[in-house]
C-alpha angles and dihedrals in degrees: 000000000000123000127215109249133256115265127215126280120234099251106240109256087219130082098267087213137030124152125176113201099335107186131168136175128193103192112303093349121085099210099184123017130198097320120180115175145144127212117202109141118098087239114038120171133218112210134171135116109264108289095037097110109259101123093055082045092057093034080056095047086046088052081239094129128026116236116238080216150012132023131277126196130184124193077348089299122125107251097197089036097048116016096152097057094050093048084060091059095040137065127209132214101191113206095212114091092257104148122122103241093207098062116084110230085252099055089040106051085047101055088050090056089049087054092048088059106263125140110256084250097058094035090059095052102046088047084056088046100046091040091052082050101050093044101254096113100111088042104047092108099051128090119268077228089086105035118130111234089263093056089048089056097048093040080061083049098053100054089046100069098034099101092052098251115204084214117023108195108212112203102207101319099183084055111136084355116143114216097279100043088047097054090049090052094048093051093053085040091058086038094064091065103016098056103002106047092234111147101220128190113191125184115212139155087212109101092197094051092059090048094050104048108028139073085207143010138208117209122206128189127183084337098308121124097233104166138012133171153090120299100228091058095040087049084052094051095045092055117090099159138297114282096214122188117203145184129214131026093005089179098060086034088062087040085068105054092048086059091050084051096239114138114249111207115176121230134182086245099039140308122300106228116197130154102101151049116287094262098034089053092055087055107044092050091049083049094051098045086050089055091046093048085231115135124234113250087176155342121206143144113277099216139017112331126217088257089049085054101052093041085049078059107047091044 
């Protein structure tokens, strides 16, 4: 049996995300302080160490927790005002094992579309649509029960998207997954925004997996907002040229790359070559030691990286 596939979703008019000193304290610990953000991009992600404040930021997204302070809106709708109305327009991907092991993925992902307001019949197909995409297909009719821990992740993904958000919130997807499972994960993961309109937030500690799967990130640390923006122009800000070693003739080498218009500056580790876009530049360089017969040592960012960046954030 085959199953028709999911169709995009109309991407929402409205910012999925705005907050305005959001601030919240559990006892001695201030969980959220003073956060003011915008989220705007199809892929934002969520990164911090654990601690750092990301759960009580997505509770506050979900209307699960009232704020001491500040506002929170979601799709332009009070969270705290209206959380009802926003749970109906998201969907949620916990990280925590919560699945009922006696229920088979069909009957699961069906009763969470019933819950989420849709007649038995449509419930049933859009459980049969989300489960094919997600790779459950062949398993549908077994119990959760014995389920590996990547069948389990996917299952959470399934009923999360089985009511057609408009924003589907993933609380570390990749979470228990081995190599395999994880790449899968991160590819339906890039799918949701990148083919099927569907905004997508994800929390995560894994640095590569944000990279890999979102147009922007938002980096907490004990509660404090430290770092926002999209990846691209933070790529572009963290390149200050390619340091490239070489063997071989290193003046016509260099002769070369001034023909191709790209900037040499020595350095006592190599030469810093600039002039051109990221891709452009590696090519540029492979082409000119070619025609200069020297062979490449190395190839490397000059300055900070995007990795160095967000590190820099969460320490």
């Amino acid at each position: 049996m085959t199953s028709a596939a999911l169709t995009p979703t109309p991407r929402s008019a409205t910012r999925l995300v705005a907050t305005e000193g959001l601030s919240k304290r559990f006892g001695s610990v201030q969980a959220l302080d003073d956060v003011t953000l915008e989220l705007v991009a199809p892929a934002t992600g969520l990164l911090g160490a654990n601690g750092a404040g990301k759960s009580t930021l997505m509770k506050a997204l979900l209307g699960l927790i009232s704020p001491d302070a500040g506002r929170v809106e979601v799709l332009g709708i009070d969270a705290v005002r209206h959380p009802g109305e926003i749970r109906r327009r998201l969907g949620y991907m916990p990280e925590r094992d919560c699945l009922p092991l006696e229920m088979t993925a069909r009957d699961l992902v069906v009763h969470m579309a019933e819950l989420r307001g849709l007649p038995r019949r449509d419930a049933v197909l859009r459980a049969s649509e989300v489960l094919f995409q997600v790779g459950l297909e062949e398993e549908r009719s077994r119990l959760i029960g014995t389920f590996s821990t990547g069948m389990k992740q996917r299952t959470k993904l399934a009923q999360a998207l089985v009511h057609s958000p408009e924003l589907v919130v993933l609380d570390e997807p990749t979470n228990g997954l081995d190599p395999s499972g994880r790449e899968e994960m991160l590819s339906l993961v890039r799918r949701l925004s990148g083919e099927l309109g569907i905004a997508v937030l994800i929390s995560s500690h894994v640095l590569e997996d944000i990279i890999r799967t979102c147009d922007a990130v938002v980096v907490l640390r004990d509660g404090r907002l430290v770092k926002a923006g999209r990846i691209d122009e933070m790529e572009s800000l963290a390149t200050g040229g390619v340091l490239v070693r070489v063997t071989g003739d290193v003046a016509a080498f260099r002769a070369e790359l001034a023909g191709r218009h790209l900037a040499v500056e020595p350095r006592e580790d190599g030469l810093v070559v600039t002039g051109a876009g990221p891709d452009d530049l590696l090519d540029a360089i492979r082409d000119a030691a070619a025609a200069s017969a020297v062979g490449l040592r190395e190839m490397r960012p000059s300055g900070p990286t995007l990795e160095d960046a967000l590190v820099d954030a969460l320490e």
